[in-house]
C-alpha positions in Angstrom: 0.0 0.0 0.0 2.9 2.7 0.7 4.8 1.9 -2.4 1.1 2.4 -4.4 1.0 5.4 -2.5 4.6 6.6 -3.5 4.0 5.8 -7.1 1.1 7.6 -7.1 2.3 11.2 -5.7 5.2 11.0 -8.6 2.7 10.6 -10.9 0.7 13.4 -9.1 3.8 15.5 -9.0 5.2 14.4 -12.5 1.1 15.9 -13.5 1.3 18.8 -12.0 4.8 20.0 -12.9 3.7 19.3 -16.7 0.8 21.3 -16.2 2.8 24.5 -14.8 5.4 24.1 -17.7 2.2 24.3 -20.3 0.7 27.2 -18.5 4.3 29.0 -18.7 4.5 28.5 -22.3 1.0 29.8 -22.7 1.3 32.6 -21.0 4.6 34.0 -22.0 3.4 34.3 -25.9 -0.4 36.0 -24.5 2.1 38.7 -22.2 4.1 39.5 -25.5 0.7 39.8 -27.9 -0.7 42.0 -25.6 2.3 44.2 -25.5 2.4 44.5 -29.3 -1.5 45.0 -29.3 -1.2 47.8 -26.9 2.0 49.0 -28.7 -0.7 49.1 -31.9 -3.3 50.7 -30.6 -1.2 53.3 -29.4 0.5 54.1 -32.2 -3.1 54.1 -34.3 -4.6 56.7 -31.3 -1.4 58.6 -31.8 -2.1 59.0 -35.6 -5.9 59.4 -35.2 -5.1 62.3 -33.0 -2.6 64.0 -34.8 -4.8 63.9 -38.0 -7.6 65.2 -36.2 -5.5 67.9 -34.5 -5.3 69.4 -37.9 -8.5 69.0 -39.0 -11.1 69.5 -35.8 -8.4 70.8 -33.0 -11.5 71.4 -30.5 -13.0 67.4 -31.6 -8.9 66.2 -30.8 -8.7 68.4 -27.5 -12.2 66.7 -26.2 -10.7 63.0 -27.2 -7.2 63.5 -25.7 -9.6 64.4 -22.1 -11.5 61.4 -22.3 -8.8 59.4 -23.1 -6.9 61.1 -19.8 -10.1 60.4 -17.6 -10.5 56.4 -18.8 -7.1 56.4 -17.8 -7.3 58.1 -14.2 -10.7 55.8 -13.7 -8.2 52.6 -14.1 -5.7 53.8 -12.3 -8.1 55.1 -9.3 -11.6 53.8 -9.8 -13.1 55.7 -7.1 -12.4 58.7 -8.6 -16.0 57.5 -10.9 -17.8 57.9 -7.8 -16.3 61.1 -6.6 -17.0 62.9 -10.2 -20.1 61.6 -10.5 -21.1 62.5 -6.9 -19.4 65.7 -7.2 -20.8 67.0 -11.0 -24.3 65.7 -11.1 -26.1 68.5 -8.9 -24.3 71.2 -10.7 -24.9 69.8 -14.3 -27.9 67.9 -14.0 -30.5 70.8 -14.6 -28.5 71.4 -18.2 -30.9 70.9 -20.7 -30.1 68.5 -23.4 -28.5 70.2 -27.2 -24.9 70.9 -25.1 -24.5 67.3 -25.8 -26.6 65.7 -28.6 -29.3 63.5 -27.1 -27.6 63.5 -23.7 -27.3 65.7 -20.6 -23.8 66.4 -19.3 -24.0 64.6 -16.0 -25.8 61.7 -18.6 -22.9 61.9 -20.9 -20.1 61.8 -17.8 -21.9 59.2 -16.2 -22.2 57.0 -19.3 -18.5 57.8 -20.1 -17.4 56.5 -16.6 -19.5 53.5 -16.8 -17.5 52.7 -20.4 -14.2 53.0 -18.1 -15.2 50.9 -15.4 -16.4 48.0 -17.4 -13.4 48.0 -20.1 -11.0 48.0 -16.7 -13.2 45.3 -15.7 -13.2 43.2 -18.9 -8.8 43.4 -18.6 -9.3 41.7 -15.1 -11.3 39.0 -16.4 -8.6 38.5 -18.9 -5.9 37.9 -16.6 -8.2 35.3 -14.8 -9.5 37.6 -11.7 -13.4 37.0 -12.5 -15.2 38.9 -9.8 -18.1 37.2 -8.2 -21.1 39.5 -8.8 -24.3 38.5 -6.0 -27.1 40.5 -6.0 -28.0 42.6 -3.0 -31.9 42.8 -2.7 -31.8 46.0 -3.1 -30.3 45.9 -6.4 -32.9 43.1 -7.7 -35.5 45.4 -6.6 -34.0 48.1 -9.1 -33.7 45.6 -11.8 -37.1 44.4 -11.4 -38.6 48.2 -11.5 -36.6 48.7 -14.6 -38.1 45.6 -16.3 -41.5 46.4 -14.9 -41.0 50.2 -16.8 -39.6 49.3 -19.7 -40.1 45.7 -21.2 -43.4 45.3 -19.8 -45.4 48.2 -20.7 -43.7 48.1 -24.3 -45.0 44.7 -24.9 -47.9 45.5 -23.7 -48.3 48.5 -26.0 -47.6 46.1 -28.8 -49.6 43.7 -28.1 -53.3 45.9 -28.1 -51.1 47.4 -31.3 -50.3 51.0 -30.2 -47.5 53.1 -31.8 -44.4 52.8 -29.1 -43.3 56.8 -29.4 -39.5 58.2 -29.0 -40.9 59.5 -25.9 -41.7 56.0 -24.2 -38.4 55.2 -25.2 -36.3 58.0 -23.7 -38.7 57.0 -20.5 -38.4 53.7 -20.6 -34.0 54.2 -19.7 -34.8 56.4 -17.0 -34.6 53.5 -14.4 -32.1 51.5 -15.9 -30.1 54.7 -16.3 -30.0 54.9 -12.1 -29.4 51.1 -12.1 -26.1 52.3 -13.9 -25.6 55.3 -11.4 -25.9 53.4 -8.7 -23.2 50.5 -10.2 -20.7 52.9 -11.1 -20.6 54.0 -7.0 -21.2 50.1 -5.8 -18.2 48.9 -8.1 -15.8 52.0 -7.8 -15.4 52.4 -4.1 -14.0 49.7 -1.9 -13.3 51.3 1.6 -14.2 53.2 4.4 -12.5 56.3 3.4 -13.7 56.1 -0.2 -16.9 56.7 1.3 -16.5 59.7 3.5 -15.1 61.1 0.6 -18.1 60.5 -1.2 -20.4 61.8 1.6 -18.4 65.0 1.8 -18.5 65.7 -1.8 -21.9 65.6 -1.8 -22.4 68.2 0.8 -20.0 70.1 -1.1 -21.9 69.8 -4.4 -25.3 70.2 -2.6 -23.6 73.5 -0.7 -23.2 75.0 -3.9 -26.7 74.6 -5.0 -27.9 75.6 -1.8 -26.2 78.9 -2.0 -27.3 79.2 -5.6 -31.1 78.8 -4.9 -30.6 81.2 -2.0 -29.8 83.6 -3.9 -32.0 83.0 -6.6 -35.0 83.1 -4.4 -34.4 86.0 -3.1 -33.3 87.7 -6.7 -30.2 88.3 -5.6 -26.9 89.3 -7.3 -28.3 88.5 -10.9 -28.5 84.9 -10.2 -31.8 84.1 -12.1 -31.0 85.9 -15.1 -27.0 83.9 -14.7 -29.1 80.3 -14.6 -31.3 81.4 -17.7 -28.1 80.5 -19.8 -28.2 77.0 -19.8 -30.4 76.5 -16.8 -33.6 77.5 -17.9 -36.4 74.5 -18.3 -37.5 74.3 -22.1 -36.1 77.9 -22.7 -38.6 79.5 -20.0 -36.6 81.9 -18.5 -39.5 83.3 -16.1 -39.7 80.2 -14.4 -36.1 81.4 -12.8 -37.9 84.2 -11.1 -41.4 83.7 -9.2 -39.4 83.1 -5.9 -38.5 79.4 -6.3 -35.2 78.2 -5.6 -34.8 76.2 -9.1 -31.1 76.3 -8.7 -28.7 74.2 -11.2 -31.0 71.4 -11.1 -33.7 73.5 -13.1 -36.7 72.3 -11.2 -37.2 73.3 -7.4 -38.9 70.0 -5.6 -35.4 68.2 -7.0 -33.6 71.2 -5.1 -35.4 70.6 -2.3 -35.0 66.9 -2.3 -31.4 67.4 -2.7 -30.7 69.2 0.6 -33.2 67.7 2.4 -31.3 64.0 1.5 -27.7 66.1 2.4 -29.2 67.8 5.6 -29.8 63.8 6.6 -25.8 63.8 5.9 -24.9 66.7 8.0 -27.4 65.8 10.5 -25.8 61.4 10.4 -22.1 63.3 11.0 -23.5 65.4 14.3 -25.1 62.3 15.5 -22.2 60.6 14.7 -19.5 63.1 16.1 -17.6 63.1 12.7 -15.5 66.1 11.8 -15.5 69.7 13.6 -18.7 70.6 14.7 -18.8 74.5 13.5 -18.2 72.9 9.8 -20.9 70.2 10.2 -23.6 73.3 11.7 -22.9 75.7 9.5 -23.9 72.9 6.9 -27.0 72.1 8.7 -28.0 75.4 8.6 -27.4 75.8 4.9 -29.1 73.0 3.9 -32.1 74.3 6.1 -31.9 77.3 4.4 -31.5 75.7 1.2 -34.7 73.8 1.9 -36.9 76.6 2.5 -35.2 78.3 -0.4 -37.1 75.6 -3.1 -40.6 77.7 -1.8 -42.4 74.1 -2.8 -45.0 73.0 0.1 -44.6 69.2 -0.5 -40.8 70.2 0.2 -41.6 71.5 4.5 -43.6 68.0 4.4 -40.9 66.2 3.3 -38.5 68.2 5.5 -40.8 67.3 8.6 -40.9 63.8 7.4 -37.7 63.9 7.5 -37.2 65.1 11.0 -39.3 62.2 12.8 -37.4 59.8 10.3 -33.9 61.2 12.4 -35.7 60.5 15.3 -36.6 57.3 15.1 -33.4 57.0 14.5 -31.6 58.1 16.8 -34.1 57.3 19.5 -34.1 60.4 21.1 -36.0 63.6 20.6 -32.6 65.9 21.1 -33.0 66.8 17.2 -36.1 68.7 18.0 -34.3 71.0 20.5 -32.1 72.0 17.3 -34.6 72.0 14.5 -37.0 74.7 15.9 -34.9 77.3 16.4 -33.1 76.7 13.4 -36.2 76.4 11.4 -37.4 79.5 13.0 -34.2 81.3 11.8 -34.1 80.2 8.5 -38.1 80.9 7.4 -36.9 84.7 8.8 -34.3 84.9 6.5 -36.6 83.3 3.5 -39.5 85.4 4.9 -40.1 86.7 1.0 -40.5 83.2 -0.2 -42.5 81.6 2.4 -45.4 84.4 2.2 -45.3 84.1 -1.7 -45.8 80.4 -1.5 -48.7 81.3 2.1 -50.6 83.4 -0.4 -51.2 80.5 -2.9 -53.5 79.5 -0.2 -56.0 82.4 0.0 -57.4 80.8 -3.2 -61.4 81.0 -3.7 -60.8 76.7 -2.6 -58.2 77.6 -0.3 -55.8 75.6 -2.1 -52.3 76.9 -4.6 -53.5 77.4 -8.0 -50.7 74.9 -8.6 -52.6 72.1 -6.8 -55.8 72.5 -8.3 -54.3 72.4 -11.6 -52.4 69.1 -11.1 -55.5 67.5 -9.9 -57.3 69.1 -12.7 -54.8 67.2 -15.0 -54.8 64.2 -13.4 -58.5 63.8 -13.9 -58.3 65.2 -17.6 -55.3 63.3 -19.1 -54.1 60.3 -17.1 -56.7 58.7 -14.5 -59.6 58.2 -17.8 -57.5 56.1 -19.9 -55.5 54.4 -16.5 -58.1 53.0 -15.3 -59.9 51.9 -18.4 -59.9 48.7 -20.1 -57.7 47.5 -17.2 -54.8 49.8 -18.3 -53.6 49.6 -14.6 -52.5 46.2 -14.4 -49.9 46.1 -17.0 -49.9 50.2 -17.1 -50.5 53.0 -20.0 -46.9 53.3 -21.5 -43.8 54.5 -20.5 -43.7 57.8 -21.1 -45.1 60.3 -18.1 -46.3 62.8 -19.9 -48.4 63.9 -23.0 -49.0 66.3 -25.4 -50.8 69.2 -25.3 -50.4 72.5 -27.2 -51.9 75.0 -24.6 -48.9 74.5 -22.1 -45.7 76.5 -22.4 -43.2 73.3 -22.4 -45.7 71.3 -24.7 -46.7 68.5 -22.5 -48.7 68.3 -19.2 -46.6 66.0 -16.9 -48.1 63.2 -14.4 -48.1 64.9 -11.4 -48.4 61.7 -8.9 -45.6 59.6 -7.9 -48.2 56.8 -7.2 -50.2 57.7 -10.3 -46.9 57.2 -12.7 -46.0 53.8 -11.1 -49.2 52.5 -12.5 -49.1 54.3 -15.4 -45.6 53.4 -16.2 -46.1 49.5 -15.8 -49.0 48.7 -13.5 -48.9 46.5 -10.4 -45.3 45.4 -11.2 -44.0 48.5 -11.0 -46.3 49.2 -8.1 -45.0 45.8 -6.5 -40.9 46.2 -7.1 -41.7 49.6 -5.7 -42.4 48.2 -2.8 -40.0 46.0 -2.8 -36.8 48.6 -3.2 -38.7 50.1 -0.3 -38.8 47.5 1.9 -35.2 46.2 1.3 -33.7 50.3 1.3 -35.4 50.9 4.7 -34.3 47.5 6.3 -30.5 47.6 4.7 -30.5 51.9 5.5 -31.8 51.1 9.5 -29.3 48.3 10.1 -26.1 50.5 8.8 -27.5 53.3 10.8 -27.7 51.6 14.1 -25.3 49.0 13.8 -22.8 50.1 11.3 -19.5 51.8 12.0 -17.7 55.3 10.0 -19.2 56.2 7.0 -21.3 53.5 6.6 -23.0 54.2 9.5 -23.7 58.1 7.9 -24.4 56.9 5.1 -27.3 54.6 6.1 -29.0 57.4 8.2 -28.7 59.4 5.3 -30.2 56.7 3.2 -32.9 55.8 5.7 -34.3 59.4 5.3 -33.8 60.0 1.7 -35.8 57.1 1.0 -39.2 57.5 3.7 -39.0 61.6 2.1 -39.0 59.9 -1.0 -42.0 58.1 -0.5 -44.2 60.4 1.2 -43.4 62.9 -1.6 -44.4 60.5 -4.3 -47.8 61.5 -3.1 -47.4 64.6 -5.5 -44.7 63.9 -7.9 -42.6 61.1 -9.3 -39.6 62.0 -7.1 -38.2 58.9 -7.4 -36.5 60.1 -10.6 -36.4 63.7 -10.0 -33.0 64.6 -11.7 -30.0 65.5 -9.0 -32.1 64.1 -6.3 -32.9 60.8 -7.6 -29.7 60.2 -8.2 -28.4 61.2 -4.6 -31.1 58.4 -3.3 -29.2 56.2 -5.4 -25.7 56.8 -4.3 -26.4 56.7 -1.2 -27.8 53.1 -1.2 -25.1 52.4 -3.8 -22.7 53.4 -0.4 -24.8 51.8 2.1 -24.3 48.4 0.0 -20.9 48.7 -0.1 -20.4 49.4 3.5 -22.2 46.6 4.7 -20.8 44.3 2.2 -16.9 45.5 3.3 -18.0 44.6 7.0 -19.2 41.1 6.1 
């Protein structure tokens, strides 16, 4: 029996040491193609780029930039998350014709998601597969995108209505965050990645803050700055009826925005990260910044986003804060609160604003919704629809709930839920039992999403543009967090 056993490990041995000499050999060759293929493709960039410098120098300058940023992304992946974190409030309310078909921040994020996956496609190469689970957070996103987009086109193909280029460009809108949200879950591997992440956002949102300050309150020129590129649909007055529309273009997604970075601030003091002055004095911008959107679903979702702090931290200390600062910040936006107070002394008592929405709601969307059955598979993708006596063109659905239907029925409806059930229960647990940044981010998380869902009461603003996709990075960091500490 030992002398089987003997013979047996040479042969094992004899095996394995042929196996090593045929992987040597194999590899060796692959290594020195791959030099002379990246030797090639330089050399063809190089010529591309000097022919283009004498033709379209501007076209040659853009490509020599992109090339640079793939090449930082590879080198530092987070720096996809930080960019993306960093740019999208200031670029998002950019209306599209800068960049053919796209937005910036749409453009930017697309181009970082091209950098991330080619870097990704080397690794596989050189055998270091990753191992990609879904969290059930992530499914739920999926499943909303597939409920918003493959269903309700079948759907409209199968009772043979025309699919439009609008229920196209609405059916990406979800599987646009699902990138979003991948770019920050794949880029950023630590604990410090993600402060860094939570601080840039507070710087981004402090910028917008200040902007819609002082656009508000028609100060320094800033409306008649933001009507260069920021202006929704070319409507420059919009900028200037005491609404804090700010670089996002739209003021609910302003108000969204630092009510999700107030959580931030607010996560940090809880927390005792970084010097306090710094963390109040962005407290009290973000309040500010708040009141500043002069939207009345935004003080509901501000509220709603006070008892959501205190049920998380357990204790009723943020109260003792929010008053008084509340208090001081409505004095200072005194001129934008009593524009948005008079709304209410209506002939109904209610904002002209709300009357209309319901007034649309009955016209355009809840008829055809909920005829036929159009609720259980929904209406179409796109959220709005055409109608020459507006300004923009289209009358928008102006209920969150109202556009799940619409925009895929009870699946949407149901993977709706779903994201909300497995967001709150991840967000809580990183909040309360989490360490660092993680532990931020999941308060921050926690709150974003329970505004998020009262608002949908009056607007879809689970895709409201800068704010949507601060919901989303947020959970993106929350994942990553907890999956680090596992």
């Amino acid at each position: 029996m030992a002398e089987d056993a003997l013979r047996f490990d040479r042969r094992t041995s004899r095996l394995t040491g042929a196996l090593r000499a045929m992987a040597a050999r194999s590899i060796r060759p692959l290594r020195a193609r791959d030099h002379r293929l990246f030797l090639a493709v330089c050399l063809v960039a190089a010529a591309l780029i000097g022919g283009a410098c004498t033709l379209r120098p501007l076209l040659a300058l853009l490509a020599c930039l992109v090339l640079v940023l793939i090449a930082c992304v590879w080198r530092w992946p987070a720096l996809a998350a930080y960019l993306l974190i960093a740019l999208t409030p200031l670029t998002a309310g950019i209306e599209r014709g800068v960049i053919p078909v796209l937005r910036p921040n749409e453009a930017l994020a697309f181009l970082l998601a091209f950098a991330l996956a080619s870097r990704a496609l080397v690794s596989w190469r050189t055998g270091r597969l990753p191992r990609i689970r879904l969290h059930r957070i992530e499914l739920a996103i999926v499943l909303m995108a597939v409920a918003n987009s493959i269903v309700p086109l079948l759907w409209l193909r199968l009772r043979g209505k025309e699919i439009m280029a609008d229920d196209i460009q609405y059916a990406v809108v979800l599987w646009k965050y699902l990138i979003l949200y991948g770019i920050v879950r794949f880029s950023v591997r630590n604990d410090r990645e993600i402060w860094r992440c939570l601080w840039l956002s507070m710087g981004a949102a402090g910028i917008v803050a200040l902007v819609a300050i002082l656009q508000s309150l028609n100060l320094f020129g800033v409306p008649g700055l933001l009507a260069t590129y920021y202006a929704p649909f070319g409507d420059t007055g919009s900028l200037s009826i005491a609404r804090g529309s700010s670089t996002l273009s739209l003021a609910a997604a302003t108000g969204d925005l630092m009510i999700y970075n107030l959580a931030i601030a607010c996560g940090m003091w809880w927390k005792g990260v970084g010097r306090r002055d710094l963390v109040a004095a962005a407290i009290a911008l973000f309040m500010l910044g708040t009141l500043s959107a002069g939207e009345t679903s935004t003080v509901i979702g501000l509220m709603v986003a006070v008892l959501g702090m205190v049920a998380l931290t357990g204790s009723g200390w943020l109260l003792a804060y929010f008053v008084p600062a509340a208090a001081a910040a409505s004095l200072v936006m005194r001129p934008v609160i009593d524009r948005r107070l008079s709304g209410f002394q209506s002939a109904f008592g209610l904002p002209p604003s709300w009357i209309g929405r319901l007034q649309n709601l009955e016209t355009y969307f809840w008829p055809p919704l909920f005829s036929h059955w159009n609720f259980v598979l929904g209406v179409r993708p796109a959220a709005r629809v055409s109608v020459a006596s507006q300004i923009s063109g289209y009358v928008w659905i102006e209920s969150g709930y109202t556009w799940l239907l619409w925009g895929g029925g009870i699946p949407l409806l149901a993977s709706f839920v779903l994201f909300v059930y497995a967001s709150l229960r991840t967000s809580w647990a990183a909040a309360r039992e989490a360490v660092g940044a993680t532990s931020v981010a999941g308060f921050a998380a926690f709150v974003a999403v329970i505004v998020m869902v009262a608002l949908m009461v009056f607007d879809p603003h689970l895709t409201y543009r800068g704010a949507g996709d601060a919901m989303f990075f947020l959970l993106a960091l929350v994942v990553k967090g907890t999956e680090s500490r596992a």
